[in-house]
C-alpha positions in Angstrom: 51.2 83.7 93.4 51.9 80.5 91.6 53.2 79.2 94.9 50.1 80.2 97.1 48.2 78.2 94.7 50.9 75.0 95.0 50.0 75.9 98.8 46.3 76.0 98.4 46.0 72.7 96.3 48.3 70.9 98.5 51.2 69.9 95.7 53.7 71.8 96.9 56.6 70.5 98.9 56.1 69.7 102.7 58.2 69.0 105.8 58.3 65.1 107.2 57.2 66.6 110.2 53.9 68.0 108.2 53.8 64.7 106.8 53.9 62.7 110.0 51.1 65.3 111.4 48.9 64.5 108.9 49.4 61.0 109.0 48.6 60.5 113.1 45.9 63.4 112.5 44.5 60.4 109.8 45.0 57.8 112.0 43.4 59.3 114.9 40.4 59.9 112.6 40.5 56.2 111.0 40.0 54.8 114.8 36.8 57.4 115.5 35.4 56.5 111.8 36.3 52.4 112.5 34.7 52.8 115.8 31.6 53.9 114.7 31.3 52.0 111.1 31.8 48.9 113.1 29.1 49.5 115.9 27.1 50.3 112.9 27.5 47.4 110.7 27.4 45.3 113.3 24.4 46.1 114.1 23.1 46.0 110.5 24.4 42.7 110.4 22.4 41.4 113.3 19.2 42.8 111.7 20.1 40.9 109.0 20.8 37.7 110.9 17.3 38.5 112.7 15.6 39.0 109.1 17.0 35.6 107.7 15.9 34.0 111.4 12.6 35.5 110.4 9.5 33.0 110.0 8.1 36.0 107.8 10.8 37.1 105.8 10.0 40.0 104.1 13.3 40.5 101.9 14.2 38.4 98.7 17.3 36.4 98.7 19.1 38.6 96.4 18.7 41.8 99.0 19.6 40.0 101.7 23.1 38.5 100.1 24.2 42.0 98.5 23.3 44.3 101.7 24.9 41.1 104.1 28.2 41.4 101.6 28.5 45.2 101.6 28.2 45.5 105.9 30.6 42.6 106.2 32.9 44.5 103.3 32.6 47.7 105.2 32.5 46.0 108.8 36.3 44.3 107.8 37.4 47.5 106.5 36.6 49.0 109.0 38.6 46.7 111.6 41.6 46.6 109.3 42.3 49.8 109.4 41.3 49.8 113.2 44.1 48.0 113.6 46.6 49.6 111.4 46.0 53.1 113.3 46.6 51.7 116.7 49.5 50.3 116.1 50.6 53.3 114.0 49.5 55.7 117.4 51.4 53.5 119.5 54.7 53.7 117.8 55.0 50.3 116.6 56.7 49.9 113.4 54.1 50.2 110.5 54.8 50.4 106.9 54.0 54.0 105.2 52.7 52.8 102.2 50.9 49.7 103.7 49.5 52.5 105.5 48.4 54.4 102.9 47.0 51.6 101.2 45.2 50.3 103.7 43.4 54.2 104.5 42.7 54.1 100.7 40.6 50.8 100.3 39.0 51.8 103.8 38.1 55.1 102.2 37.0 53.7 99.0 34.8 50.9 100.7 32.8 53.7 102.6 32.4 55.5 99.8 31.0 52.3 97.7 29.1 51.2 100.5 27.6 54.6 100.5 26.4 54.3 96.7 24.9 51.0 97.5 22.9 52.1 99.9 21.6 55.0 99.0 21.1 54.1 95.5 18.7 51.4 96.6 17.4 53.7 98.6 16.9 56.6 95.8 15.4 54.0 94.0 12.7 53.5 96.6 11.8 57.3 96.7 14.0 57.7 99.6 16.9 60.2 100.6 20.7 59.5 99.5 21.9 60.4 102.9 24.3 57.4 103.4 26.0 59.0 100.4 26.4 62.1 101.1 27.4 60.9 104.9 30.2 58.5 103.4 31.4 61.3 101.2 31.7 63.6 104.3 33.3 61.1 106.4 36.2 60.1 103.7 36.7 64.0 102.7 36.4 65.9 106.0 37.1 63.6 108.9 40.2 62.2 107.2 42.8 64.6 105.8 43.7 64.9 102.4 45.7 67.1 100.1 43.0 69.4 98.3 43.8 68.0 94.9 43.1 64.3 96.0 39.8 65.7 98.3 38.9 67.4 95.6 39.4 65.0 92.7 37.6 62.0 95.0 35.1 63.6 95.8 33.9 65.2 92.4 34.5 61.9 90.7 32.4 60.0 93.5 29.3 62.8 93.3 30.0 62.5 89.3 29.8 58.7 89.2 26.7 58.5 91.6 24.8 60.8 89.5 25.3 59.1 86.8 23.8 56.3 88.5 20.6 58.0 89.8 20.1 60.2 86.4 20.5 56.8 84.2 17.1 55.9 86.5 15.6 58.5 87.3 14.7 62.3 85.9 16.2 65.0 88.8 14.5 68.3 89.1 16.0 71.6 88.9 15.9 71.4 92.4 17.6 68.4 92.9 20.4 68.8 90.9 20.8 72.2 92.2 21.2 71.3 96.0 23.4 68.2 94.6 25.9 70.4 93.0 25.9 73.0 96.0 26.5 69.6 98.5 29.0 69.2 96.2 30.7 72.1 96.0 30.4 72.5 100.0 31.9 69.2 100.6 34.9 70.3 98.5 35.3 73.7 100.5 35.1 72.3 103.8 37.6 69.4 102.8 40.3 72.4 101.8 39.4 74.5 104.4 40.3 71.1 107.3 43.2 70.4 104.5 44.8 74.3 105.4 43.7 74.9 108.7 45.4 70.9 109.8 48.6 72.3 107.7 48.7 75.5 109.7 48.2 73.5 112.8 51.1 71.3 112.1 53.3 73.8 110.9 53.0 75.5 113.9 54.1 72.4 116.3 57.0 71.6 113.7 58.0 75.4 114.7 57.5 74.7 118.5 59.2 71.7 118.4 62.1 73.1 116.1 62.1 75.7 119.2 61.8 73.2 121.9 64.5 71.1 120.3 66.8 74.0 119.8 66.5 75.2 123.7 67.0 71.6 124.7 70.1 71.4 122.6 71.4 74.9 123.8 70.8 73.6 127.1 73.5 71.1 126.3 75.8 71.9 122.7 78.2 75.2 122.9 76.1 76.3 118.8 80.0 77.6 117.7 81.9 74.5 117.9 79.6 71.3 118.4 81.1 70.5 122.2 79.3 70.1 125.2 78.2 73.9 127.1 79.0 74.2 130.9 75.5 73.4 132.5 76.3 70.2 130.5 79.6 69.8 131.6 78.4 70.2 135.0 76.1 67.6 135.4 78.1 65.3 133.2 81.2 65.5 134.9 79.3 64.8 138.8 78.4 61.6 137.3 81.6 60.8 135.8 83.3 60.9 139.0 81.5 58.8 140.9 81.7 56.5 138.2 85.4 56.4 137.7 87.2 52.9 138.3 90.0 54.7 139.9 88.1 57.2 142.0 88.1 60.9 141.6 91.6 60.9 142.0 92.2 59.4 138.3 90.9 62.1 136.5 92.1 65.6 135.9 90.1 68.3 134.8 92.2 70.5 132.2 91.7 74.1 131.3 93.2 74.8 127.8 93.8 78.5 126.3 94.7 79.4 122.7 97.6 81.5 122.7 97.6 84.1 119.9 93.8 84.0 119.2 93.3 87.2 118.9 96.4 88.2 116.6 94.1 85.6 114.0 90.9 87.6 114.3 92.5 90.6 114.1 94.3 89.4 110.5 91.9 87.4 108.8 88.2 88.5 110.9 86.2 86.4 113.0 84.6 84.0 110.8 88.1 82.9 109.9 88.4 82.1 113.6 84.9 80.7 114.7 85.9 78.6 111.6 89.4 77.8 113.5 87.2 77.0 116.5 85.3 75.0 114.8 88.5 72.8 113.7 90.0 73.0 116.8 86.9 71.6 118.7 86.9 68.8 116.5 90.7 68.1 116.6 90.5 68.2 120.6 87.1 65.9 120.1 88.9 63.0 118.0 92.3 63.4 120.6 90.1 62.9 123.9 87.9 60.4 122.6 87.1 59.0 125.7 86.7 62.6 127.6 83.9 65.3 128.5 85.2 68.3 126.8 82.9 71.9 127.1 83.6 75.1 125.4 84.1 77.6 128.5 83.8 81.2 126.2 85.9 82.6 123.7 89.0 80.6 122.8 88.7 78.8 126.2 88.0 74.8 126.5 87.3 72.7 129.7 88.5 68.9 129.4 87.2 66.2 132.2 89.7 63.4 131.2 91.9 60.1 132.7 95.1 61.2 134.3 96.9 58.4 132.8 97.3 59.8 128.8 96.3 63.2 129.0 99.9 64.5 128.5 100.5 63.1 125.3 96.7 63.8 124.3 97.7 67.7 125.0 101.4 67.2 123.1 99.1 65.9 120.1 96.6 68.6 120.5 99.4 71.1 120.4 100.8 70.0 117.4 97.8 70.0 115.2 97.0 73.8 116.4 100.3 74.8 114.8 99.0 73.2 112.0 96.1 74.8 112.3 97.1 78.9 113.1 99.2 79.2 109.7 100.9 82.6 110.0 99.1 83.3 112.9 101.8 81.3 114.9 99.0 79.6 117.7 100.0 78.4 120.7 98.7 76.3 123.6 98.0 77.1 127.1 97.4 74.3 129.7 96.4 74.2 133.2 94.8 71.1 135.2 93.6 70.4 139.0 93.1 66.6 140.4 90.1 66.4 142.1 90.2 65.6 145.7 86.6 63.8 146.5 83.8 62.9 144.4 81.9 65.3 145.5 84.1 68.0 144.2 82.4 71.1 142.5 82.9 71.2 138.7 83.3 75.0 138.2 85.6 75.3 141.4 87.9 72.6 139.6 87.5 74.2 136.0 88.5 77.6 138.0 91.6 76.1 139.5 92.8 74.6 135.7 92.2 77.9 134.9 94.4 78.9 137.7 97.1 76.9 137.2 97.0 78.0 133.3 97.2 81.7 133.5 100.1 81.3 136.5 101.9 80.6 132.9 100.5 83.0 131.0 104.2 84.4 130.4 106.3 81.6 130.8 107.2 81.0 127.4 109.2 77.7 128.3 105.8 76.6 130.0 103.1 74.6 128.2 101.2 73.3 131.2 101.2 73.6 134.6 99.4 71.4 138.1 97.2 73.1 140.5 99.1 72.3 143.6 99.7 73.7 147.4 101.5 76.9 146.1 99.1 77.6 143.9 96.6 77.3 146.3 98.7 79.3 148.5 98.3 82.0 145.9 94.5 81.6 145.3 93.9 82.1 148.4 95.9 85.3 148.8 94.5 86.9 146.0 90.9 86.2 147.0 92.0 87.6 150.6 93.0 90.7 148.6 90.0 91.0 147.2 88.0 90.3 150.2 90.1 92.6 152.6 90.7 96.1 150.2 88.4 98.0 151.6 88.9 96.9 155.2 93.1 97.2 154.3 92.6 101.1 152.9 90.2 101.9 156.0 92.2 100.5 158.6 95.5 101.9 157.0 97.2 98.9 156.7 98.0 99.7 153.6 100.5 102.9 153.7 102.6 105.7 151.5 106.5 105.0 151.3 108.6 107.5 149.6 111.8 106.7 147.3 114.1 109.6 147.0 114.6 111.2 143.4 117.8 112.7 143.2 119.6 115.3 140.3 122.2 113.8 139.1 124.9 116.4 139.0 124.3 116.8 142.6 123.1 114.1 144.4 120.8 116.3 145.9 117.0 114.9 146.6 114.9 116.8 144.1 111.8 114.6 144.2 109.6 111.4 145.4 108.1 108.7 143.8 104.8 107.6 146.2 104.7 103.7 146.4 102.2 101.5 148.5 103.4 98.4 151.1 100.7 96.8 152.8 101.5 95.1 156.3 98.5 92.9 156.8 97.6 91.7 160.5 97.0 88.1 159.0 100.4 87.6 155.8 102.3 90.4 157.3 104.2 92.2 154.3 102.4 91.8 151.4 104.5 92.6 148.1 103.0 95.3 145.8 104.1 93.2 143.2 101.6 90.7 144.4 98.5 92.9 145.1 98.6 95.4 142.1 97.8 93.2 139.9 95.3 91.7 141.7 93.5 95.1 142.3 94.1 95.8 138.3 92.7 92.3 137.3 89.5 93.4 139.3 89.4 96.5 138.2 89.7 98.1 142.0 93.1 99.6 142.1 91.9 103.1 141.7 90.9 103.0 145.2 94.0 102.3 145.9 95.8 105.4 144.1 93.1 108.1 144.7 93.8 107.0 148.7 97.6 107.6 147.7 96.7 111.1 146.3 94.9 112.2 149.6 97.8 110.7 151.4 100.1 112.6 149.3 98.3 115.9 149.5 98.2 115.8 153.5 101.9 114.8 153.6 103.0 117.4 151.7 100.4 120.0 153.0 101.6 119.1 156.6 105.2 119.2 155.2 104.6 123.2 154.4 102.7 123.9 157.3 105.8 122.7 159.4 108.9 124.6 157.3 109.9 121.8 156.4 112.0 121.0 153.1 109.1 120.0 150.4 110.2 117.8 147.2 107.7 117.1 144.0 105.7 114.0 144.5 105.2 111.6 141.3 102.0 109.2 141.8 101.6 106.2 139.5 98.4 106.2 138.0 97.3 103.1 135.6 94.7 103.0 132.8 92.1 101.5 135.2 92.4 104.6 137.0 91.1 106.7 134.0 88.6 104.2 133.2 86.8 103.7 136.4 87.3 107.5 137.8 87.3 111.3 136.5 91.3 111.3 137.7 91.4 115.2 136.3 88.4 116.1 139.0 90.1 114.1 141.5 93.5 115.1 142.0 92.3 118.9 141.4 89.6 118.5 144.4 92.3 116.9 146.4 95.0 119.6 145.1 92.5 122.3 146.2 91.4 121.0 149.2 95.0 121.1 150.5 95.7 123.9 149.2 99.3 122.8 147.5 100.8 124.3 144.0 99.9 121.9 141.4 103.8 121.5 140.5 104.3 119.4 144.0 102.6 116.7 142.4 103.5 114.9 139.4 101.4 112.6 137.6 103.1 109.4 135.9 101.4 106.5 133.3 102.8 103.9 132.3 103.5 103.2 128.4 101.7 99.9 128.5 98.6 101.9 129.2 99.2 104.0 126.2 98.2 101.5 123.9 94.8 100.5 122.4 91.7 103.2 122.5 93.3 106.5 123.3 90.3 109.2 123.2 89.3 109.5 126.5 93.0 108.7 128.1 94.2 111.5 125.8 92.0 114.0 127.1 92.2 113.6 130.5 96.3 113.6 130.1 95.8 117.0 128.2 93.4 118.2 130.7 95.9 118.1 133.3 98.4 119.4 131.4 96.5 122.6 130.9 96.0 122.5 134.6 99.6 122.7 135.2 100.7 119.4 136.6 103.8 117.8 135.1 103.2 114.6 133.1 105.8 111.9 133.6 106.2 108.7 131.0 106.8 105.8 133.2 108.7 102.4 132.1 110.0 103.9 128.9 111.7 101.3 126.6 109.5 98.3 128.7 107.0 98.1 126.1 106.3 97.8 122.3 104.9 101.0 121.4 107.4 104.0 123.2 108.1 105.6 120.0 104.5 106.0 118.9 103.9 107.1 122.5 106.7 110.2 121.9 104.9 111.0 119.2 101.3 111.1 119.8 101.8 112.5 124.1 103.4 115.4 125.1 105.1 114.6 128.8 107.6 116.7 130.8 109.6 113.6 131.9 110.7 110.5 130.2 111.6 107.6 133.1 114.0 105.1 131.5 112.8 101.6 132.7 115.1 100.0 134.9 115.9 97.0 132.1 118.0 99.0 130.5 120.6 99.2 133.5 119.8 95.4 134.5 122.3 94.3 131.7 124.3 97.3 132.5 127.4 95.2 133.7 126.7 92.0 131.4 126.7 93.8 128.6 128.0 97.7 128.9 128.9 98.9 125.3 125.5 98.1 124.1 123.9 99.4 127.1 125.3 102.5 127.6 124.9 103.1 123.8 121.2 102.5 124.0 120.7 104.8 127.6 122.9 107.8 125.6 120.9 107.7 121.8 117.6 107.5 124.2 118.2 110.6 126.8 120.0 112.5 123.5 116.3 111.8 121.4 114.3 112.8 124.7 115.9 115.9 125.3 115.8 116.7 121.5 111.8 116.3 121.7 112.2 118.8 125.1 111.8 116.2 127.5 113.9 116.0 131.1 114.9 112.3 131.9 114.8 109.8 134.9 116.7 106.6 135.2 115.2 104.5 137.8 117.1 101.1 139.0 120.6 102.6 139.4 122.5 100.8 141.8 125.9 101.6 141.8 128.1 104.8 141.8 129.3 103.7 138.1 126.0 103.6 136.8 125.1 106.9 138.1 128.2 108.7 137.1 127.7 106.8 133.5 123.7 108.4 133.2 125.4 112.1 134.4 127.9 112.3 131.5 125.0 111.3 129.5 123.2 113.8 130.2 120.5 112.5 132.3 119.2 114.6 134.6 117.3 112.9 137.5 118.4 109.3 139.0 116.4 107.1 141.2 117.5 103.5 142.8 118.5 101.7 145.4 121.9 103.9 145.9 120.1 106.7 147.2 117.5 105.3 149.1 114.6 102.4 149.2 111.1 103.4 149.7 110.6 104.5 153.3 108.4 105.8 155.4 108.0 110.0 155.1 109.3 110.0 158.8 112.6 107.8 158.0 113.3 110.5 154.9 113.0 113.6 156.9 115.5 111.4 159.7 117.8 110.8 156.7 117.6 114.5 155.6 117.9 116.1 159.3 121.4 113.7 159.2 122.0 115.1 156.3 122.2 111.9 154.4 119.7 112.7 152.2 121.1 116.2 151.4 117.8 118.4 149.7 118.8 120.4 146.6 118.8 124.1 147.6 115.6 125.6 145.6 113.6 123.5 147.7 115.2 124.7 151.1 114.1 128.8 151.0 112.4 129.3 154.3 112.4 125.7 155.5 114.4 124.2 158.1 115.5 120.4 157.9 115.0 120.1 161.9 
């Protein structure tokens, strides 16, 4: 309440934007009011120059000085501050408080002049309308706070009625409309006062608005540092005005390594705090540079090629500085642009490149866009761009690597694997295209194609007596994420009418790790369904115990790393390969080396107790044709349960 009436009365605290407001919003008013008391006085003054020119002069000396004085003192007053609110509206450089002066005596003239005259007049019987005009003009057309209206305007209707009383009786009448001019004035003076302040309020809001969209437009709010439509522009200009040409400058893509491990421990305002610092650091290192905040813990740098290595060696030691227990690191990639006309997000893009292409090169702080980096781009976006066309023309197609049992040697099983023979790169290494399907998020197409492909294989298999092994399909986390895998393999399953035991489904342990809910019930829904679940890569990542523990799977698959130190390094290795297979078949789990390679290896993993092998010793992926060659020249011998009723011809 107490501050409503601060607000009503005008003493509470304003903006400097309100204050401004109400000073043009006087200003503006000053010139209208100077316009027309000068026009006005000026003419007055002529009558008077007319009266005195007079050969009948009909005014005594005395009127003629003291009305000639008061237009002249109101006609100057009038022009001072004429001039003072032009200059103020025109943005040249005006004192406040000469300002404020100089509306004061203007105000206080007018409302002099307006006693003067309209007590001469009141003394003639006439009206006191130049009065009550002045007091108008000073209180209504000008702005004040209501406590100054209010207090100059009751102490100019006081003082004046003083005057006229002391002369003259008033009637009930008369002092009654007086006091209700009065008390109207005084409203209507508040009533501008409030309805100005609500008027200016609402521009400082705008403004505040405008100002903020106009700085977004530009500033990244986290860290201070340009935004990328900034960068953009910015950076157009700054090669075509580079001394050097384009070719001087690099643009640099820079990744904080770790960032997440230091929201994860100390929350996120501890790292838009880091970001923050780090911005600033990278700001006071490239001085001279155009530096934009790409998202997250990403920055863009436009810099001179000649000292951005040890500006990035300097950055990179204050963010250990920085990261405390976190233990940060820092990323680097940067592309030289060709032409001036080069596109600013295609070279930030290429820096970006160039960075990740490092990602897990530990050794490796920063690394060039060059030709076979381009080489790779390009692949990648033809992989992209040529999927669909790849999967429908069948360039891409189903190998087969034998499984064998161990004791035996015997082919038990298959694992499906993709090669893709492209009319344009020729053989295209899974190892290449994979990831690029995963990064995308498209490689389920991929793998529900090898399903079907599986399926009619192994359907066409049967239908021809033919000796039929188990096929184990790869599927990744993408898979579950971006289609009902359950649905799918039991459509495909049913479709080809095949025993659900022929195919086996394997994940990998890395995507065991993070949100579990939905993977879990898919992997338990086709358990329940009968397929066998394989664990693929065992012992590759961080988290294989807790993945024992939480999944139930038929088959544990020993990741090849374990054999690649196999001959470097035996007594460790073979220590490691016996306590694993001992703790897998204690949890009731059947076990599958892959990567074996040499006869000692496999005889090693059968004393162990392992019961399937896999590698290059008994066969590379193939073609389903070059396996059932192999297995008609008895080569690749098939273990008897799977031979009842077939023939191998």
């Amino acid at each position: 309440m107490i501050d409503r009436i601060k607000r009503w009365l005008g003493i509470d605290k304003t903006s400097p934007y309100v204050k401004r407001y109400f000073e043009a919003s006087n200003a503006r008013s000053s010139i209208y009011m100077s316009i027309i008391i000068i026009a006005l006085e000026t003419m007055l003054i002529v009558n008077i120059i007319s009266i005195i020119s007079s050969t009948t002069v009909t005014r005594s000396p005395t009127w003629i000085i003291t009305h000639l004085v008061s237009y002249v003192t109101l006609f100057a007053s009038g022009a001072v501050a004429l001039l003072y609110a032009d200059r103020f509206l025109r943005g040249e450089k005006t004192h406040s408080v000469v300002g404020q002066v100089t509306l004061w005596v203007f105000s206080l003239v007018c409302i002099l002049f307006g006693m003067y005259i309209s007590y001469t007049d009141f003394m003639k019987g006439e009206q006191i309308l130049t009065f009550i005009t002045m007091v108008l003009f000073v209180g209504c057309l000008l702005v004040w706070k209501p406590v100054i209206s209010v207090s100059l305007e009751t102490v100019s209707f006081l003082v004046f009625y003083l005057l006229i009383s002391a002369k003259a009786p008033l009637t009930n009448a008369m002092k009654i409309n007086y006091v209700i001019t009065w008390i109207s004035i005084c409203v209507t003076s508040i009533s501008i006062y409030n309805q100005k302040r609500i008027e200016a309020e609402k521009d400082e809001s705008l403004e505040d608005a405008n100002e903020h969209l106009s700085k977004t437009a530009l500033i990244d709010d986290l860290t201070g540092v340009a935004n990328m439509n900034f960068f953009r522009k910015r950076s157009v200009e700054m090669l075509a005005e580079a001394e050097g040409g384009p070719g001087s400058m690099i643009f640099l893509y820079v990744d904080i390594e770790n960032f997440k491990a230091l929201n994860e421990k100390y929350g996120f305002e501890a790292g838009n705090a880091f970001l923050k610092k780090f911005a600033g650091s990278m700001a006071d290192i490239f001085y001279n540079a155009l530096i934009a905040r790409q998202g997250d813990d990403h920055f863009v740098i436009l810099t001179d090629r000649s000292t951005y290595d040890e500006q990035l060696t300097e950055l990179r030691s204050n963010i250990y500085n920085f990261g405390g227990e976190a233990q940060m690191g820092l990323k680097a990639g940067g592309y030289v642009p060709e032409t001036v006309d080069c596109d600013p997000y295609m070279a930030c893009d290429k820096a970006r490149y160039a960075c990740n292409s490092i990602k897990k090169h530990y050794e490796q702080d920063f690394r060039e866009y060059d030709d076979q980096l381009e080489d790779e781009a390009n692949l990648r976006q033809y992989i992209m761009n040529n999927i669909d066309v790849a999967l429908d023309r069948g360039d891409i197609k189903v190998y087969y690597q034998p499984v064998v049992w161990a004791k035996t040697r015997k082919l038990c099983g298959y694992e499906a694997l993709t090669k893709w023979q492209d009319p344009n790169y020729g053989f295209i290494p899974p190892s290449v295209f994979i990831p690029v399907l995963e990064e995308y998020r498209q490689v389920h197409k991929l793998d529900m194609i090898v399903v079907q492909t599986v399926c009619h294989d192994i359907r066409n298999l049967m239908n021809q007596k033919r000796p039929t092994v188990p096929v184990s399909i790869n599927f990744s986390r993408l898979d579950f994420e971006l289609s009902d895998v359950p649905d799918l393999v039991e459509s495909c399953i049913t479709n080809y009418r095949i025993p659900r035991d022929m195919l086996h489904i394997e994940v990998t342990e890395s995507a065991l790790s993070g949100e579990l809910d939905s993977l879990h019930m898919d992997l338990d829904k086709l358990k329940r369904l009968g397929y066998p679940l394989w664990l693929d890569d065992f012992g590759s990542g961080f988290s294989s115990l807790n993945v024992l523990k939480d999944f139930e799977f038929d088959v544990l698959k020993i990741d090849m790393v374990f054999l690649s130190s196999f001959e470097s390094n035996k007594e460790k290795t073979k220590t490691v390969i016996k306590n694993v297979v001992t703790m897998a078949n204690e949890l009731g789990m059947h076990t599958l080396t892959e990567g074996v390679e040499t006869m000692e290896e496999a005889e090693y993993l059968k004393s162990v107790g392992c019961e399937r092998l896999q590698g290059y010793l008994f066969g590379k992926p193939m073609p389903l044709r070059d396996a059932l060659v192999k297995i008609a020249a008895g080569t690749l011998p098939v273990s008897e349960e799977f031979l009842d009723g077939c023939s191998v011809f």
